[in-house]
N, C-alpha and C positions, 0 to 999 in steps of 0.2 A: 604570560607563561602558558606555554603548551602542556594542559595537563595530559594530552593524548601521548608526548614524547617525554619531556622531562620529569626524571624523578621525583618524586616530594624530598623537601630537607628534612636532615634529623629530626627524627622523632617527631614527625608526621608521615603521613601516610594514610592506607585502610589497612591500617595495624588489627582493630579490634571493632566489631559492629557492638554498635552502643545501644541499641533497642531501648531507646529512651523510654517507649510505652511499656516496658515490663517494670521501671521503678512506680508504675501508678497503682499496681498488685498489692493488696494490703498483706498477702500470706507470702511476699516475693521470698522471702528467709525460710520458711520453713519449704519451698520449693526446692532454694539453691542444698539445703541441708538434705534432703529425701534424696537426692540426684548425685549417684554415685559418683560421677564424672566430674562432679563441680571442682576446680581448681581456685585454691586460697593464697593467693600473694600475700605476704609479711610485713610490713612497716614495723621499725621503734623508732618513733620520733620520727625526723625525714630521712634515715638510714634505712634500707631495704633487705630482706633475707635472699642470697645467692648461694651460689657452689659455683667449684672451678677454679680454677687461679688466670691461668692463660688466656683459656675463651673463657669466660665465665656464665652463668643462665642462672635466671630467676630460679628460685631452691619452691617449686610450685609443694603446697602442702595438701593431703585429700581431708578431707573433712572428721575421718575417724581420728586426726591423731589429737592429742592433747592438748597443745596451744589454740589450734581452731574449736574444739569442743567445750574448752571454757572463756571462749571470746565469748566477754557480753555484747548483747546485742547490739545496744546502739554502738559497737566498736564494728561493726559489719559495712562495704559497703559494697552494692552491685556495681562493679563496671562494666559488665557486658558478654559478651561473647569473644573469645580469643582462640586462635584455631578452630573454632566451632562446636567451643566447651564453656561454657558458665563458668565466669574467673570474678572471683569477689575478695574486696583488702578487706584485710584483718588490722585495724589499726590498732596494737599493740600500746598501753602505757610505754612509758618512756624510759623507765627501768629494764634490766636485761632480762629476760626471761630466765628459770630456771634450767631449763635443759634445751638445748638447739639440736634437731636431726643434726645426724651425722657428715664430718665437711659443708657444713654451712656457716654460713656468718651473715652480719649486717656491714654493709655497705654503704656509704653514699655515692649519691649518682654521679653526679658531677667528675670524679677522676673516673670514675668505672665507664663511661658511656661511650668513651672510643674503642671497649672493648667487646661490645657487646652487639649481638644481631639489632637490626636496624627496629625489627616488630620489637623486639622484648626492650630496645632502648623505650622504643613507644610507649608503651604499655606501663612501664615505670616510672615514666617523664607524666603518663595523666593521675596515674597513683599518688604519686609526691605533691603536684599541684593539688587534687582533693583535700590528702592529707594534711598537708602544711595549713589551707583556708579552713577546714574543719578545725585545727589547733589555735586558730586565731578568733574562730566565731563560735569558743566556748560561750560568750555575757550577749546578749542584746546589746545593739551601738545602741538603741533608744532609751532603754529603761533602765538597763544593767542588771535584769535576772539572766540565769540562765537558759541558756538553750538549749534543742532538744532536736536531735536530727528526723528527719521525713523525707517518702520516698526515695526510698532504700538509700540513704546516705547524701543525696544532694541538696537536699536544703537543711537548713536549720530553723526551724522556729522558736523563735519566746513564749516560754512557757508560762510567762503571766499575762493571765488570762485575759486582762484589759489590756493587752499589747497587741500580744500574736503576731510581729511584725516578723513576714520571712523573708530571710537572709541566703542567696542563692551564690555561686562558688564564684571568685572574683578574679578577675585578669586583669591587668595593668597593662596596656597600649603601649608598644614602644617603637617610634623608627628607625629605622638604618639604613644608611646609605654610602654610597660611592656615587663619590661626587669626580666627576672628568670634563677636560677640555678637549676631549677625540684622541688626541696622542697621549694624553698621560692622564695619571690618575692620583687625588688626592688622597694620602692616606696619613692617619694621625696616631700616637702612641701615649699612653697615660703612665703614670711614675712607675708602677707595680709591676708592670707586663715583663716578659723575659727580652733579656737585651737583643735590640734590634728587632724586633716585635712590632709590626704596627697594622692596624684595621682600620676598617669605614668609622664613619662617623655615626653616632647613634645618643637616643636620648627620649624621655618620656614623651610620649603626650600628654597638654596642660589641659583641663578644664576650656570648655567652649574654643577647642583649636580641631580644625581640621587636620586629616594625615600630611597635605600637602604643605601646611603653614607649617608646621611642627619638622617636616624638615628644614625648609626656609632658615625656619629661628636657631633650629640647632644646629645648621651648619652655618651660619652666620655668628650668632653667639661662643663657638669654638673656635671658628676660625676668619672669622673678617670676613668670607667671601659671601657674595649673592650668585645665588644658585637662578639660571634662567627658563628651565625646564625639568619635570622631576617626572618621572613614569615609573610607574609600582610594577614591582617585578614578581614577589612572594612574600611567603609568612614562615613563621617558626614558630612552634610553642618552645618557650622557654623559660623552662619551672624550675628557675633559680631566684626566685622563689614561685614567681607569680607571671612572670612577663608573656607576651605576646610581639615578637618579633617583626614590625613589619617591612619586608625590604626596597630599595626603594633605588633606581638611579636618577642621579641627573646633570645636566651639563653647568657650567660655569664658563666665563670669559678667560679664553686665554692666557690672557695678561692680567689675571688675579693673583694680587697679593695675599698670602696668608700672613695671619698675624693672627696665635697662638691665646687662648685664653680660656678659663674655666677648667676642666678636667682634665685639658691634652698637655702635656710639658714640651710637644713639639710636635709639627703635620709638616706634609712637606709634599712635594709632586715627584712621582714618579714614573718610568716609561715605562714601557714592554719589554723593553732590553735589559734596562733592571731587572723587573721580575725575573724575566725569563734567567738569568745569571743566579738570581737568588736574594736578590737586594730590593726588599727588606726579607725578614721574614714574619712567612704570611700568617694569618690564623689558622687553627685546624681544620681540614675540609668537609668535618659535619657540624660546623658553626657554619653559618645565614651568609655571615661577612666574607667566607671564602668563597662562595658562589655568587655571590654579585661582582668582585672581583676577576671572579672566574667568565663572568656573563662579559664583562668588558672586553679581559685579555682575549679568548679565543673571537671572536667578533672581528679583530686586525690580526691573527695570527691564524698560520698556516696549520702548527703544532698547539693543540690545548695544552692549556696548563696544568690539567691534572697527569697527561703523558710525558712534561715535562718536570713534575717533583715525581714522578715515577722512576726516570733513569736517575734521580739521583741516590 
């Protein structure tokens, strides 16, 4: 990938500079709280506070008002610098608050995030990912006290004494791939997806596998085929809940058989001429899976495929 020309995928980017060394600040809180400018992102639970209906945007809160001035502290956390303002989550219990500014609500990302600016999808995809691993690394895995968050919200430590074991924010490896024979491309559909729906193939990485085996097995384990060459294309964060998207193409023998198994109800090959008519239909174009798709079609075609779901 030409980071020089191609865009980043959804919800990456340099959405937000992270200044990892301002979380090593023991007074980093009563900083962000003196600084009139500091902008408070919302969470309850992994639902987020927006405004808007249409376009919708982050419902940014200033530090005087009410929900932010009685966030306890360890509900605080620094994520960074965003338009070049100090933006820190307020993670909220999980109960609704009393009083919401006016045309706001909570949201989850997941249906919202085709609606929204590419930075503020960002920026809410690393808030959720925090938030949700902070809601899961309430106890120590080791001992089972509880935990206690450090530097400014990214780690958690155990708080018994004889432990102190810290527990730092977790991603889950995942690959994906489009798998092709140069003229066509395999693509597979699981029971739940909307009819006539199909994407790349994709799947965890296991314990001591590499990114390259980890396709191998899951595209072999879905679909019978052996893949003969695999080149990594890009990444996704994707904080549903936890994942890390990696993408990945690679060729197959022509005269591979699929044969259907584990999570897909059916994979199948298809051309350019399909696509380009409309057959199947594809995944949305700020998921990982439509631009690898996309990295294939336009490569034999004259016309990309994102100018061609455009006249439709």
């Amino acid at each position: 990938m030409d980071l020089e020309r191609d865009p980043p995928n959804f919800f990456s980017g340099p959405y937000i500079d992270r200044r990892a060394e301002a979380r090593e600040a023991a007074e980093w809180m009563q900083e962000a709280r003196a600084d009139p400018d500091t902008r408070y992102l919302l969470m309850r639970g992994s639902a987020q506070l927006v405004r808007g209906a249409e376009a919708p945007q982050i419902a940014f809160l200033e530090g005087d008002h009410p929900l932010v001035r009685g966030a306890p502290e360890p509900h605080l956390v620094l994520l960074g610098w965003f338009g070049g303002v100090r933006c820190v989550l307020v993670d909220l219990a999980e109960h609704e608050p009393d009083a919401l500014p006016p045309e706001t609500r909570f949201e989850e990302l997941r249906p919202l995030s085709p609606l929204l600016r590419e930075q503020d999808a960002g920026l809410l995809a690393y808030a959720r990912g925090l938030s949700i691993w902070r809601m899961r690394q309430r106890f120590c895995g080791v001992c089972g006290s509880r935990t206690a968050p450090e530097r400014a919200g990214h780690v958690m430590r155990c708080t018994n004494p004889a432990c102190g074991q810290e527990f730092f924010p977790r991603i889950d490896p995942a690959i994906i791939v489009l798998v092709t024979d140069g003229e066509r491309a395999m693509l597979g559909r699981q029971p739940g997806w909307p009819p006539g729906r199909y994407s790349t193939i994709a799947g965890f990485v296991e314990p001591g596998e590499s990114l390259e085996d980890a396709v191998v097995r899951e595209v072999f384990e879905e679909t019978a085929v052996r893949v003969t060459h695999v080149d990594y294309h890009s990444s996704q964060p994707w904080p549903f809940p936890s994942s890390l998207m990696l993408g990945f193409l690679a060729s197959a023998r022509a005269d591979a058989q699929i044969r259907t198994g584990g999570e897909l109800d059916d994979a199948r090959w298809f051309t350019r001429e399909q696509i380009s008519q409309g057959t199947p239909l594809l995944p949305p174009p700020h998921a990982i899976s439509y631009h690898l798709i996309a990295a294939w079609f336009d490569s034999g075609s004259a016309i990309p495929l994102a100018s061609l779901r455009a006249r439709r």
